[in-house]
N, C-alpha and C positions, 0 to 999 in steps of 0.2 A: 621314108619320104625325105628326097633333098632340104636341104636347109638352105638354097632357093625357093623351093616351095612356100615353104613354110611363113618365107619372109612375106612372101606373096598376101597371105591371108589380112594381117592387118589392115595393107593398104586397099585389100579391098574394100574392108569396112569402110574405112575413112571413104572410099570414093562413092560407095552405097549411099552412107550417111547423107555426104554433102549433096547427093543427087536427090537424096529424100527432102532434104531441108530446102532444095531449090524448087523443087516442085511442090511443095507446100506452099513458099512463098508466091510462086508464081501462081498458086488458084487462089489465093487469098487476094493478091492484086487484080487477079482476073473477078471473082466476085465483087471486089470493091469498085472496082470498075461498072460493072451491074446495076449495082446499087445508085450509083452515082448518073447513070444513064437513063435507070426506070426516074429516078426522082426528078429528073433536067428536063424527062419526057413529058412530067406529069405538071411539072410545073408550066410549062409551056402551055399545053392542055387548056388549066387554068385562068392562066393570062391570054389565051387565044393569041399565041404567038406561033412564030415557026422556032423551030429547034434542026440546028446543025450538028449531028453526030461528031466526034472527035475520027479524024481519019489517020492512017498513018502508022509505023511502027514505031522509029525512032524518034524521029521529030513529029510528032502528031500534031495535026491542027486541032486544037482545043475546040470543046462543045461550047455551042453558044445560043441563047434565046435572042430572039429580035421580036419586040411585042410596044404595041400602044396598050397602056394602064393606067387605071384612075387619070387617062386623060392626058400623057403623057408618054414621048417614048422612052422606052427602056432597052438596055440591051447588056446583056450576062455571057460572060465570058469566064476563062482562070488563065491564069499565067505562069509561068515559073521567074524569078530571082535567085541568079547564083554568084557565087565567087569564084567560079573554077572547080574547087573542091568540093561545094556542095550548095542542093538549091533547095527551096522553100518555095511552095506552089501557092498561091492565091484567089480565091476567088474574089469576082469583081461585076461589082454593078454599076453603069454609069444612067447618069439621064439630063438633060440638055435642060437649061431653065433659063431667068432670065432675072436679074438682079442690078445694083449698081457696081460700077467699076474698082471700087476702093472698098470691097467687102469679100474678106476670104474668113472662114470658118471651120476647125475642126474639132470632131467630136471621139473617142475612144473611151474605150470602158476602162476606170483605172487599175491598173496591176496586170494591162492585156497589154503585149507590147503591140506596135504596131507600125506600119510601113511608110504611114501618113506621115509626110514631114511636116515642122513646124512652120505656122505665116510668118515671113518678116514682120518683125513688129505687134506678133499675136500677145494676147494677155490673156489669162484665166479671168473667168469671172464664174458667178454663180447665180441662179437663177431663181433662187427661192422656194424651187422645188425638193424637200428635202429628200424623199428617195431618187429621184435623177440626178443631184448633187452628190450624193452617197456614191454613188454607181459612176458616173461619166467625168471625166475633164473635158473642161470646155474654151476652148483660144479663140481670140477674134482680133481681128482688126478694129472693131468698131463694134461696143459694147451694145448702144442703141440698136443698130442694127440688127443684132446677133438676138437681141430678146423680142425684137418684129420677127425675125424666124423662126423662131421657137418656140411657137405658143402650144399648148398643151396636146392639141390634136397630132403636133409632129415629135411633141419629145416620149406623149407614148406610144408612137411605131417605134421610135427608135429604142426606145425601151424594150420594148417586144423584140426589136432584131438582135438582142445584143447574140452573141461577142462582136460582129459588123463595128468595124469604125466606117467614121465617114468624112467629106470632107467638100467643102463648098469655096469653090474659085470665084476670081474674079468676073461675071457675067451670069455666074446661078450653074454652072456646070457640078452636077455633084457626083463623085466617086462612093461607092460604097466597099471594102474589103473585109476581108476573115482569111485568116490560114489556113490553108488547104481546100481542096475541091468539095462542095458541099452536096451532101447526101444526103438531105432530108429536103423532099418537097416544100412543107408548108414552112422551116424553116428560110425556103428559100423567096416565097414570096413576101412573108412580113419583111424580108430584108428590100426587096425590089420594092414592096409598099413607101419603107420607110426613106429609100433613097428620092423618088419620086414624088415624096411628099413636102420632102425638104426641096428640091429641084423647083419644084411648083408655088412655091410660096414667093415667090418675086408675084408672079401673074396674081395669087391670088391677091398677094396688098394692090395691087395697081385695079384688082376689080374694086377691091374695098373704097378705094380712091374716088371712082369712079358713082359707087354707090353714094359715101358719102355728100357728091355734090348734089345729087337726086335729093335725098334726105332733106338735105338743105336747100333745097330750090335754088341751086348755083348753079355755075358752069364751071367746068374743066378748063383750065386756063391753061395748064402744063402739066403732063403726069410725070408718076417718079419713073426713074430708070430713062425714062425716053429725053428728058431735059434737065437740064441740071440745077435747076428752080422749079419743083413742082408747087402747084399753086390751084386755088379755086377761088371762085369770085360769086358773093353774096349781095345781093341788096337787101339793105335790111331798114325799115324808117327811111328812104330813099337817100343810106350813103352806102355808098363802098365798102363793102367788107370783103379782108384779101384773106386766107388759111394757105400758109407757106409751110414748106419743110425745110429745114436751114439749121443752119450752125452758126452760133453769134460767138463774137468773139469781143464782145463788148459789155458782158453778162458776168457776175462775179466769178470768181476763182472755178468753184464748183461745179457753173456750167459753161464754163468759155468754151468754146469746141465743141460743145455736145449738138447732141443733131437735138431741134428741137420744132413742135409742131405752134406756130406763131399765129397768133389771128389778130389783125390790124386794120388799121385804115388812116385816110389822112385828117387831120385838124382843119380846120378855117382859118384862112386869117388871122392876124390878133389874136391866139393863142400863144401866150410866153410862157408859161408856167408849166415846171419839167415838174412831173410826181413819180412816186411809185410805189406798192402797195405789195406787201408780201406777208410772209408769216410771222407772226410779231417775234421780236426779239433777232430778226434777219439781216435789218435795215441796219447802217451805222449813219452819222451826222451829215459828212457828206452829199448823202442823198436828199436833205432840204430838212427842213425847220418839220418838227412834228405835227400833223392835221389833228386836233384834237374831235375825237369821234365820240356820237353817244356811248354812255358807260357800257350799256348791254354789249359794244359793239366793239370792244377794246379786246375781249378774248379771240377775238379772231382773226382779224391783220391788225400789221401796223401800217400808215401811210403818211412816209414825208414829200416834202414839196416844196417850191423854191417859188410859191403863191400860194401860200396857207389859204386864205380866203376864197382864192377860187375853186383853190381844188377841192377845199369843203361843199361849195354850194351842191358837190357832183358825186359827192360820197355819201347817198345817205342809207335809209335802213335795206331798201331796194336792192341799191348796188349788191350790198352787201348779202343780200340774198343769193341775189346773180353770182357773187363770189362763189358762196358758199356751194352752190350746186355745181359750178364748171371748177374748183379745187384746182388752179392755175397754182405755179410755180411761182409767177411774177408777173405786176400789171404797171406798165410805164409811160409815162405817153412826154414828147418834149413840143416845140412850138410846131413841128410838123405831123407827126403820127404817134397814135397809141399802140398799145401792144399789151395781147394776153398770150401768155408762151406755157406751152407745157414740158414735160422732158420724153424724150424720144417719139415713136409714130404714135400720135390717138387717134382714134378713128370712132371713140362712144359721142356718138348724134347727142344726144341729152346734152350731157360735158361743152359740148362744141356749140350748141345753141344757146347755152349760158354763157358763153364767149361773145358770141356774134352781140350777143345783145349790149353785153358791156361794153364794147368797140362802137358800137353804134350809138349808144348815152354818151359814152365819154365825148365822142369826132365831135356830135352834134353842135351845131355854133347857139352861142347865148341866144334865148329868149323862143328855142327850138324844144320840143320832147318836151320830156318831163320834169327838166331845167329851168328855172326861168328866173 
């Protein structure tokens, strides 16, 4: 045998080999593909949506779900990311919501990397929930806010969805992502749960809003997201009582800027005497001359005032009752309007009714209520 021949042999191994090894690859893709199809199918299925098959050789149009869920649309898609050199595929959930303008949020599981870029201006915080804290980093623009979105119903889908990060814009628009195209149905719907759930929580505080004035035999003066003063309006003993959501900037250090849920009303006349009443040991001199309170009643606020005398007549075991059940932040009232303030959205009926009532003792003009 020539020794052309001869040469001949290796290379054909190597061309066997590489032929073997491409056609391996290639059913392995082509199964993954499969997999990835039946489960997109089944998801869809599911969510009683439509499903677009992926078309195409080279540049394939991605499979995608288009479905209304829990209420909400959704719609699934995957993408690629590359550099030229090479790309990284993503799946992706979005679902349209509706929130305020100065409120972006993202969520990722930490030690996963992830696509979501950071908010201008975002900060970690932590929410008290020890295994969600373990698990997720959390940025926001706005701390308050960020813990009105995440109340427990939404951090365990999103628990449930992980690796999914996710990420909440400006107006409640939320992206949901994972790397690479995902193959497991039921994985794929906790994650479209969890995007949607987060997407939907604008609407559902603005129901909460909504309920609340019911509760309270008010009306809806302004809702959130739609005005930039949401508000409700109470009569209570026949004064005015207003429940705001706002941000003071005239509130000490701790909460200047914070978003805070207010309930107020106006004074009468001939009110001079500015007070304020908070957690003992909160107050400093400033704030007016000391109200000396019955003994029993010293472990629980302190309150000064710049009319010792009058503001006593208006502090008594009651009030302090009313305190004690609505657990306000701070109670102030100057020659024009009072104020019981909490910190970020409340929405506990009970809490708020122990408010209204204190706004409504306090406003009262002398020789009115249960003052005289």
């Amino acid at each position: 045998m020539s020794r052309e021949v001869t040469d001949i042999f290796p290379l054909a191994f190597v061309v066997v080999g590489v032929s073997a090894a491409a056609w391996r690859h290639f059913v392995y893709l082509r199964k993954k593909a499969e997999r990835q199809d039946t489960a997109w199918r089944a998801a869809a299925s599911d969510l009683q949506g439509e499903f677009v098959p992926a078309s195409g050789w080279f540049s394939k149009t991605p499979m995608s779900i288009s479905a209304v869920a829990w209420g909400r649309r959704v719609i699934i898609d995957h993408y690629q990311v590359g550099d030229g050199k090479s790309s990284t595929t993503f799946t992706r959930i979005q679902a349209a919501g509706e929130g305020p303008s100065d409120l972006s949020l993202t969520l990722r599981e930490k030690g996963i990397l992830s696509s979501i870029g950071k908010a201008l201006g975002a900060q970690d915080i932590a929410l008290g929930d020890g295994p969600f804290d373990q698990r997720f980093a959390v940025k926001t623009s706005d701390e308050d806010l960020a813990r009105a979105w995440l109340v427990p119903e939404v951090t365990g889908a999103l628990f449930e969805a992980r690796p999914y990060s996710h990420e909440l814009v400006a107006g409640g628009q939320v992206t949901s992502i994972r790397r690479d195209i995902e193959n497991d149905d039921h994985a794929l719907l906790r994650a479209a749960k969890a995007c949607v759930l987060l997407a939907g929580r604008g609407a559902a505080l603005r129901a909460e809003w909504r309920r609340l004035a019911q509760e309270l035999h008010g009306v809806v003066v302004a809702e959130p997201w739609a005005d930039p003063e949401p508000r409700l309006e109470i009569q209570e003993r026949g004064t005015a009582v207003f429940i705001d959501l706002v941000r003071s900037e005239s509130l000490p250090k701790p909460l200047r800027g914070r978003l805070l849920t207010s309930v107020w009303g106006r004074r009468p006349p001939g009110r001079v005497d500015h007070f304020v009443a908070a957690e003992k040991g909160t107050l400093r001199e400033r704030d007016g001359a000391m109200v000396e309170l019955e003994p029993a009643l010293w472990d629980a606020i302190e309150v000064r005032s710049t009319g010792v005398s009058a503001t006593a007549a208006r502090f008594d075991a009651e009030f302090i009752d009313s305190f004690a059940h609505a657990r306000p932040v701070r109670v102030w009232g100057n020659e024009e309007t009072v104020h019981v303030a909490f910190p970020g959205l409340l929405f506990d009926v009970a809490r708020l009714q122990s408010a209204v009532k204190i706004v409504a003792r306090l406003a009262a003009a002398v020789g009115d209520g249960p003052y005289r």
